[in-house]
C-alpha positions in Angstrom: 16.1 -1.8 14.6 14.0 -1.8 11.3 14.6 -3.8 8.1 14.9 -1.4 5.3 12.2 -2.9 2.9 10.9 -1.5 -0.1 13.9 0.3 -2.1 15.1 2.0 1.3 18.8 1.0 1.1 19.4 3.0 -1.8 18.6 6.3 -0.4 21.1 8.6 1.5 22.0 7.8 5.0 19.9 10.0 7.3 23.5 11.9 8.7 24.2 13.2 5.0 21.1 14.9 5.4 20.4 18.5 5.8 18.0 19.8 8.8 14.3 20.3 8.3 13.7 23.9 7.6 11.3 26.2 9.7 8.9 27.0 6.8 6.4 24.5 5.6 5.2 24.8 2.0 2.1 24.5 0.7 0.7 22.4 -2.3 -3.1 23.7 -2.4 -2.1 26.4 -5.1 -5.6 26.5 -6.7 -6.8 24.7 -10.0 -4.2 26.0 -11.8 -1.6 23.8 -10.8 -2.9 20.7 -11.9 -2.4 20.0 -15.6 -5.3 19.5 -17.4 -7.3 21.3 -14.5 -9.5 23.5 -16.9 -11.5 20.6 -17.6 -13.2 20.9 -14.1 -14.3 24.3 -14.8 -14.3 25.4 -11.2 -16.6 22.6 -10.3 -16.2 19.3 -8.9 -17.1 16.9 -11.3 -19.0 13.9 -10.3 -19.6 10.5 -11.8 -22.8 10.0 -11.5 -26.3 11.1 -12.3 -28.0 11.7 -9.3 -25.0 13.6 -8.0 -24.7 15.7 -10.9 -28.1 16.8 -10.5 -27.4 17.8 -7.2 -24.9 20.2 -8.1 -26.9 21.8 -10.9 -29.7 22.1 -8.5 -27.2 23.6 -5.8 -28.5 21.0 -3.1 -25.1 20.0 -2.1 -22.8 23.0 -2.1 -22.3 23.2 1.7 -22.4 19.7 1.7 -19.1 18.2 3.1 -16.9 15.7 0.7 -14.3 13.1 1.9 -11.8 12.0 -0.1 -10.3 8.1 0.5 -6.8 7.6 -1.2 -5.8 3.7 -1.2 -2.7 2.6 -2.4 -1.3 -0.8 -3.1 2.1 -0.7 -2.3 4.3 -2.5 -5.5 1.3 -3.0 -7.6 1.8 -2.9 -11.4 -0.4 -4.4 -14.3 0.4 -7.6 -13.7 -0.4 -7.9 -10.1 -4.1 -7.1 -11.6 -4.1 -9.0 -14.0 -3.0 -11.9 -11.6 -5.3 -11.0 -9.2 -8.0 -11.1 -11.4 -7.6 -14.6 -12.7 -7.2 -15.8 -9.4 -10.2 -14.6 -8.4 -12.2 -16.1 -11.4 -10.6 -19.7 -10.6 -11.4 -19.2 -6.9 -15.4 -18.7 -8.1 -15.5 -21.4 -10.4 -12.6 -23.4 -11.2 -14.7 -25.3 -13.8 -15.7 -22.2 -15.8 -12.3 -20.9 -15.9 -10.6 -19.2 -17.9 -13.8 -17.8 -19.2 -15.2 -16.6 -16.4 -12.0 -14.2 -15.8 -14.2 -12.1 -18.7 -14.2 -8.7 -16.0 -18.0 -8.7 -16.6 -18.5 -12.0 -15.6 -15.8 -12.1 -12.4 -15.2 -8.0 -12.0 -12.4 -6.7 -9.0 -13.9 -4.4 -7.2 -11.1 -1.5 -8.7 -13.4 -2.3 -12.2 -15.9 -0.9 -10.5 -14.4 2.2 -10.5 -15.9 5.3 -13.0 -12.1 6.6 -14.6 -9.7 3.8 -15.9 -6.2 5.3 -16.5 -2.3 5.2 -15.8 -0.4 6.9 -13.7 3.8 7.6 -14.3 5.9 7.3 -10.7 9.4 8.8 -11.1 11.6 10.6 -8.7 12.8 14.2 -8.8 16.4 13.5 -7.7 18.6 13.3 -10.8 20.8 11.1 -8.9 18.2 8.5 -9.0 17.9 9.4 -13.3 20.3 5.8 -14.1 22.8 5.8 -17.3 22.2 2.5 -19.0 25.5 1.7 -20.0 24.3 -0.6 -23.0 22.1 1.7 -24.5 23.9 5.1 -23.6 20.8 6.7 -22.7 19.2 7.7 -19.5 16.0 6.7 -18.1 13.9 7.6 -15.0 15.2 5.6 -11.9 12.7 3.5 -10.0 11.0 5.6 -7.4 10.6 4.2 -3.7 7.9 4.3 -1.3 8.8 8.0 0.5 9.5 9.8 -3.0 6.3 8.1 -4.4 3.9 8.7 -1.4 5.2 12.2 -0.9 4.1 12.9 -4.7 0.7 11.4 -3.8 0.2 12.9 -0.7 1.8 16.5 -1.2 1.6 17.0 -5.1 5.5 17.4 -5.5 8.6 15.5 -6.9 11.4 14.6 -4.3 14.0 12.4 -3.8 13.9 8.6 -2.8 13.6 8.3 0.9 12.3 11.6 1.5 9.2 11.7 4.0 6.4 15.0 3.3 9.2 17.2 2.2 11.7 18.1 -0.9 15.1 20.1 -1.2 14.6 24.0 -1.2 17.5 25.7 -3.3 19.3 25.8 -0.8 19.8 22.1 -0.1 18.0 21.9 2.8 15.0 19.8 3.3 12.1 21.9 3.2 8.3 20.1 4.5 5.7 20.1 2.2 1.8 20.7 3.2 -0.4 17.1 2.5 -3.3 16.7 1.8 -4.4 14.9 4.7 -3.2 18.0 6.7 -5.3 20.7 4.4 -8.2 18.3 5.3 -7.1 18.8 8.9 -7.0 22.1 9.0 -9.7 22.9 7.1 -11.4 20.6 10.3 -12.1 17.6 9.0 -11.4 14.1 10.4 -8.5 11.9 9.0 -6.9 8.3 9.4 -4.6 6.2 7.9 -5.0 2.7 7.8 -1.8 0.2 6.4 -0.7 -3.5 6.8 2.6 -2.3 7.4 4.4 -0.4 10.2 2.2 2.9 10.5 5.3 4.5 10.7 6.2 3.4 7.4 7.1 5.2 4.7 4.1 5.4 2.4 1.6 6.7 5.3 4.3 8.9 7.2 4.6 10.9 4.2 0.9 11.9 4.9 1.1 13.1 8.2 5.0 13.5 8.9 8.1 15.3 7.6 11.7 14.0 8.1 14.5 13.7 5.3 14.7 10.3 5.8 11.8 7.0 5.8 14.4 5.5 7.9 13.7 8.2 10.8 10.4 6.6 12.5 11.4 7.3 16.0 10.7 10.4 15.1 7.7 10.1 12.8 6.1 8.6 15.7 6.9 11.7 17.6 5.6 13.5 15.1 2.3 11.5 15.1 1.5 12.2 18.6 2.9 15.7 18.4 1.6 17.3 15.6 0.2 15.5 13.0 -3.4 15.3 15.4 -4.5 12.1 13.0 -7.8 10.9 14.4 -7.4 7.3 13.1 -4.2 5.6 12.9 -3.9 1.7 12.8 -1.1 -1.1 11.6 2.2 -2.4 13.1 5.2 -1.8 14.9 4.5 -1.1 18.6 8.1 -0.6 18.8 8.5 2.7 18.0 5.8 4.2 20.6 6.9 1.8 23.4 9.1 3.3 26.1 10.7 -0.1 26.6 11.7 -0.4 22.8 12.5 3.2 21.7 16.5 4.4 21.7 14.8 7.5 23.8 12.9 6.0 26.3 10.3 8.7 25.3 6.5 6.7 26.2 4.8 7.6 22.9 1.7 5.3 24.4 1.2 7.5 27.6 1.4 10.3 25.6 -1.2 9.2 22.6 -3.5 8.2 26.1 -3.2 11.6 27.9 -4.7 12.6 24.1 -7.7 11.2 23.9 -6.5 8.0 22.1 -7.9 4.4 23.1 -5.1 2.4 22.0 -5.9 -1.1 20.9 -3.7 -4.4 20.0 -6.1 -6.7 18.8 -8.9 -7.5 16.6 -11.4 -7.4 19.2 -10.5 -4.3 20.7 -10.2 -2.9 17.1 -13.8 -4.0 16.8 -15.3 -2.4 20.3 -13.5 1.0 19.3 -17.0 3.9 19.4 -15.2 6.6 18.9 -11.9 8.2 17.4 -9.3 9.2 18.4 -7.9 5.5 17.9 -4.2 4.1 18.1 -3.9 0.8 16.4 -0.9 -0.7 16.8 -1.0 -4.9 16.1 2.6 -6.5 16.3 4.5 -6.0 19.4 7.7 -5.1 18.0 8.8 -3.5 15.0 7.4 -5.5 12.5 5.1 -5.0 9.8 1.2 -7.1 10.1 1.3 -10.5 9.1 0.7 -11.3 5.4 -2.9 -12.2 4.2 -2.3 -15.8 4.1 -0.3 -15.9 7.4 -3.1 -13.9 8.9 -5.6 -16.8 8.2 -4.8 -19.3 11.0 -5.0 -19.0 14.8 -4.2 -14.6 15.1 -5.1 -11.4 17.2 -4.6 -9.4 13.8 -7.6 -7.4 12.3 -7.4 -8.0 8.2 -7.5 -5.1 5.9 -11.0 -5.2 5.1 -11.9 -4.7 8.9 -9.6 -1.8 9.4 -10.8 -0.1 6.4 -14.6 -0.5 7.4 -13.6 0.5 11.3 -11.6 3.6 10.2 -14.8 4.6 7.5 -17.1 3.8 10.2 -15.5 6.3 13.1 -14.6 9.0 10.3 -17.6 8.7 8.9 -19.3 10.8 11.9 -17.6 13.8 11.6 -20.0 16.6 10.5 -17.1 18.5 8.4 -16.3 15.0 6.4 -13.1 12.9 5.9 -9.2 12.0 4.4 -8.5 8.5 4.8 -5.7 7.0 3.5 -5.6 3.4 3.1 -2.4 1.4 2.2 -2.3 -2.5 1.3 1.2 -2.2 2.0 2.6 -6.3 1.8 2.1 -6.3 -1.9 5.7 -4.6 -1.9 6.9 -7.4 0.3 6.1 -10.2 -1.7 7.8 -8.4 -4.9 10.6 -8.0 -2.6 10.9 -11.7 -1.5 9.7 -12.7 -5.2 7.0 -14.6 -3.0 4.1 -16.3 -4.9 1.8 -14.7 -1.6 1.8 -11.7 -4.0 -1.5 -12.7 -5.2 -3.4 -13.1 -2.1 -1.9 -9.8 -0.9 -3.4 -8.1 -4.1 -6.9 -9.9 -3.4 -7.2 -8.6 -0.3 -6.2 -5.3 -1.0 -8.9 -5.3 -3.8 -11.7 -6.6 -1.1 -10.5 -3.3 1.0 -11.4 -1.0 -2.3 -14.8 -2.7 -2.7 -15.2 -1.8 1.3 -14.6 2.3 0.2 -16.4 2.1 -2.9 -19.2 0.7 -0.8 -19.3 3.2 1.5 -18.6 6.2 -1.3 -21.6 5.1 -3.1 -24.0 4.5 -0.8 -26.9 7.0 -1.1 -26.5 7.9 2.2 -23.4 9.3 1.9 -21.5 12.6 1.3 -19.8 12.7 -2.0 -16.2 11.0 -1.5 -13.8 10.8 -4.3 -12.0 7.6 -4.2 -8.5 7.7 -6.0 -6.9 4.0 -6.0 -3.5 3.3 -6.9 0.2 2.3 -6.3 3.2 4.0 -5.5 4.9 1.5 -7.9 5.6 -1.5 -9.2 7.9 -3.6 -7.2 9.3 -7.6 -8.8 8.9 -7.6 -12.2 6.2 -9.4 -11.7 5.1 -11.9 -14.6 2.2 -14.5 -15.4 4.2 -17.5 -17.5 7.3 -17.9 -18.0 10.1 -20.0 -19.6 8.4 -20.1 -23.1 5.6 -22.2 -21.3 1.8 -20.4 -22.1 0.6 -21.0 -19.1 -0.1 -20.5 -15.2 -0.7 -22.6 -12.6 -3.9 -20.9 -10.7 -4.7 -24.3 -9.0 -1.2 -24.5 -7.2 -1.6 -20.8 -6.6 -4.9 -21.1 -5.3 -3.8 -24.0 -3.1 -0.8 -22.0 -1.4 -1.7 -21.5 2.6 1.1 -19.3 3.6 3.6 -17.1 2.4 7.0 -18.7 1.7 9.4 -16.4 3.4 7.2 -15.8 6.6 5.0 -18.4 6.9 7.0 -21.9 5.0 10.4 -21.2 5.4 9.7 -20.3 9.2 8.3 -23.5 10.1 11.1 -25.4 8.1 13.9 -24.0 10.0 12.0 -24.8 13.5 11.1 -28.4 12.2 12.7 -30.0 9.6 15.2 -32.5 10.3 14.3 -35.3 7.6 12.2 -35.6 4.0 9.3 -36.3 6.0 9.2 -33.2 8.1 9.3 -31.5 4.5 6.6 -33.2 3.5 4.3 -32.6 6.6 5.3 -28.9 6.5 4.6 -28.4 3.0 1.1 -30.6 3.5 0.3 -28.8 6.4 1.2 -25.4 6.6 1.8 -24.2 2.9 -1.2 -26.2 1.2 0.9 -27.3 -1.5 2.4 -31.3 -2.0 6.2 -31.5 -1.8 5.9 -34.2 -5.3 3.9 -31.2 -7.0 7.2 -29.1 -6.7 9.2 -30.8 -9.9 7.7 -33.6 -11.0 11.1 -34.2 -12.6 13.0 -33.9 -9.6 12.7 -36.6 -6.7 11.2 -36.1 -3.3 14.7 -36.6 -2.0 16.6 -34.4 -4.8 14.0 -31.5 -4.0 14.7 -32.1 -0.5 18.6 -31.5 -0.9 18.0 -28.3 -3.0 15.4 -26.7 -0.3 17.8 -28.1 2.6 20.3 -26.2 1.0 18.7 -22.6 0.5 17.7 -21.2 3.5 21.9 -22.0 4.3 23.4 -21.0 1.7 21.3 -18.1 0.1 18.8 -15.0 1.5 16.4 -16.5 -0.9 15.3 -20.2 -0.2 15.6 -22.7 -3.1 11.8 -23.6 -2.3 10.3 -20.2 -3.3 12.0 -20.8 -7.0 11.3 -24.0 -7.3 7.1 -23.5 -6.5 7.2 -19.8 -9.2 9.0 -22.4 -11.3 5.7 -24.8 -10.9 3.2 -22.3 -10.7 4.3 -20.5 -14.1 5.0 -17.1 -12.3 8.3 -15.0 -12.0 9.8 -11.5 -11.1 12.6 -10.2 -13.3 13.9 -8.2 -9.8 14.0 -8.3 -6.0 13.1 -4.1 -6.3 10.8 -1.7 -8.0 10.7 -1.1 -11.3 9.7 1.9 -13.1 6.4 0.9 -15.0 3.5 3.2 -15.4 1.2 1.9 -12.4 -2.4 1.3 -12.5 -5.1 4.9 -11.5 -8.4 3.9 -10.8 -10.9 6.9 -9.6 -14.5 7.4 -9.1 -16.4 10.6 -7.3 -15.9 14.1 -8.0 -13.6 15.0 -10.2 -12.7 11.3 -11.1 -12.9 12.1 -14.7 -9.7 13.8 -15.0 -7.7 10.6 -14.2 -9.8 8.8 -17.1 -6.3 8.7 -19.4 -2.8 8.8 -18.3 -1.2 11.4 -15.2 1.3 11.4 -12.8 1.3 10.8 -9.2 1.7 14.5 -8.6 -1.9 15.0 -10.7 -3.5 13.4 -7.6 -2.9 15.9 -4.1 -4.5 18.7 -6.0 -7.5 16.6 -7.6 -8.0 15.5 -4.3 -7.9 19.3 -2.5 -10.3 20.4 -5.4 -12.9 17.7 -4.8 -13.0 17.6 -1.4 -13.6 21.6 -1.5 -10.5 22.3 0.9 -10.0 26.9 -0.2 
């Protein structure tokens, strides 16, 4: 039924698995779990002045705190970095490269107070890879379950694993999150994501199955137990009656809740009140990438999700978990799709939209804690001994190639000149700007050619090739990922942690005992 993106295939088929255990364990052990946690001395820190003045004075000790948790899926350095640059060129293409100084043309993660790193690896020693070369072993490449699980839940697990680990017995064992210790402890939570919302990175918030593969039954788990007051992104499918294996109506249910489940922008935007159900592809797809999003579409963008799901959390007297996931980023490493860029920018527009909110004077004091789960591509800026990228071309790219391009090419083109229009037209980018050694007809052959003959089309190489950009893998890699924070207790990620650091920062700053 579902694609198995973002590292998925390489975890354990859900039969193997053992059953979910009766006992769910907790993370919130106290302060002295965290590494490094003496340095909050029992006291949330904050970041600013005003605030810490508050806390000296004892103004805001009853005070509730949220906590927002955003994660770009498949982000590493270099998706920054890119995204930065492209940003400056986008402002003034006549001042760049200069202007991509971060004090001239800043991302809104610069505006963040703490700066660090943040290390991603898996528990599972069967995901610990012997490099045969070297004779040495190495920390595998996590996935999105393991990854979000250590975010969410403070714990190392295996790959595929969804808000749970193995107990010493084998058996999969849930794990408390930290969106459900906000719960219980009565506050309002969401999670907000541009892919399926049964996905793997926010199901292991608010769900536990041994498998990411299992979202029949994270959706179950949704309207049964998780009691989520905001929940928006794709994939219909696995709430629809007419669509789930089960039959089970996941919709009725969610309505005979208190949900108002919504399918489109505008409804998304006449929403009052939570509980909300977003759900904004029909079928089991993910959203539409940024770029694809921009033409004629029912689809809310990331920005207005993020602002909605503030807005109606925002109300509750006993404060707020969001979760927020710019989930496509992972996609385009995936695909090797030079959309990565625009996926990153509008990720970045969604953390200036929390940070906006967070430091508003009007508001409760929220830490903010942005992020990835990992790296995903390889991604590089330049290439083939060439010092150089192509921001113009990049800048000029309308749609993504494997969703947006390549789908209009296998509809329409029968000739050269149906390449051309569809390049023209639909990606933005000149068929002659391709290969200027190459011609028209020659790069028409080799594009003809690779939506037949290979899973990835001839015409995504050739335009990384022109634009100077390239991915050394179609999976994640296992970089240290970028850890912005800024709020209370944003400090302590002001160097280099792990993803497991950040459940328990969270706990402690948002006062959840």
């Amino acid at each position: 039924m579902t694609s198995n993106c973002c590292g998925g295939g390489a975890t354990p088929d859900p039969d193997d698995l053992p059953p979910i255990s009766a006992e769910r364990r907790t993370f919130i052990k106290g302060l002295g779990a965290v590494t490094g946690a003496a340095a909050f001395g029992g006291t949330a820190m904050a970041t600013d002045t005003d605030s810490d003045e508050k806390d000296q004075e004892g103004e805001n000790d009853d005070e509730p705190r949220n906590g927002i948790t955003f994660i770009h899926d498949g982000m590493g350095p270099t998706q920054v970095t890119g995204a930065r640059y492209l940003k400056a060129y986008q402002a003034d293409a006549e001042a760049f490269p200069m202007n991509a100084d971060p004090s001239v043309t800043p991302l809104h993660m610069d505006r963040h107070a703490a700066h660090g790193t943040m290390t991603v690896f898996p528990e599972d020693p069967n995901e610990v890879i012997i490099d045969s070369a070297a004779g040495a072993t190495s920390p595998g490449a996590v996935d999105c379950a393991g990854s979000a699980t250590g975010i969410g839940a403070g714990v190392k697990t295996y790959n595929g694993a969804i808000g749970g680990i193995r107990d010493e017995d084998g058996q999969f064992a849930p794990v408390e999150t930290i969106l459900e210790a906000a719960r219980d402890a009565g506050k309002a939570t969401g999670l907000v994501t541009t892919t399926r919302i049964t996905h793997a990175t926010p199901a292991a918030f608010a769900a536990h199955v041994p498998h990411r593969r299992m979202e029949d039954e994270i959706a179950e788990q949704y309207m049964d137990d998780a009691g989520v007051d905001v929940l928006l992104g794709g994939g219909k499918a696995f709430f629809d009656p007419d669509q789930r294996e089960d039959g089970r109506d996941l919709l009725s249910d969610a309505e005979e809740q208190g949900y108002e489940i919504v399918e489109t922008a505008d409804e998304l935007d006449g929403v009052e009140q939570a509980p909300v159900l977003g759900l904004f592809t029909d079928d089991d797809s993910h959203m539409d990438y940024y770029l694809d999003r921009q033409g004629e579409t029912t689809q809310p963008g990331l920005v207005e999700m993020t602002n909605k799901a503030i807005e109606l959390l925002s109300g509750h007297d006993e404060g707020f978990f969001l979760m927020v996931e710019a989930g496509r980023v992972d996609h385009c490493g995936h695909k090797n799709d030079p959309a990565i860029l625009a996926e990153q920018l509008e990720g970045d527009e969604a953390v200036g939209a929390c940070l906006d909110f967070a430091r508003d004077d009007a508001t409760p004091e929220t830490l903010v804690v942005t992020t990835a789960d990992h790296e995903c591509g390889g991604f590089s800026l330049a290439r083939d001994g060439i010092y150089n990228v192509d921001y113009e071309m990049i800048d000029s790219l309308e749609a993504s190639v494997t969703e947006g391009i390549i789908p209009a090419l296998d509809e329409g083109m029968e000739g050269i000149e149906d390449l051309q229009r569809i390049m023209s037209e639909v990606g933005g980018i000149e068929l002659a700007d391709l290969d200027r050694n190459m011609s028209e007809m020659d790069l028409y052959r080799a594009i003809d050619l690779g939506p037949l003959y290979a899973e990835v089309p001839a015409l995504r190489d050739l335009m990384n090739r022109q634009m100077l950009i390239d991915f050394t893998s179609h999976g994640h890699t296992g970089v240290d990922v970028p850890l912005y924070a800024d709020g209370p207790n944003a400090e302590f990620f002001n160097t280099a942690r792990d993803n497991t650091d950040i459940a328990n920062v969270m706990a402690d700053a948002m006062r959840l005992k």
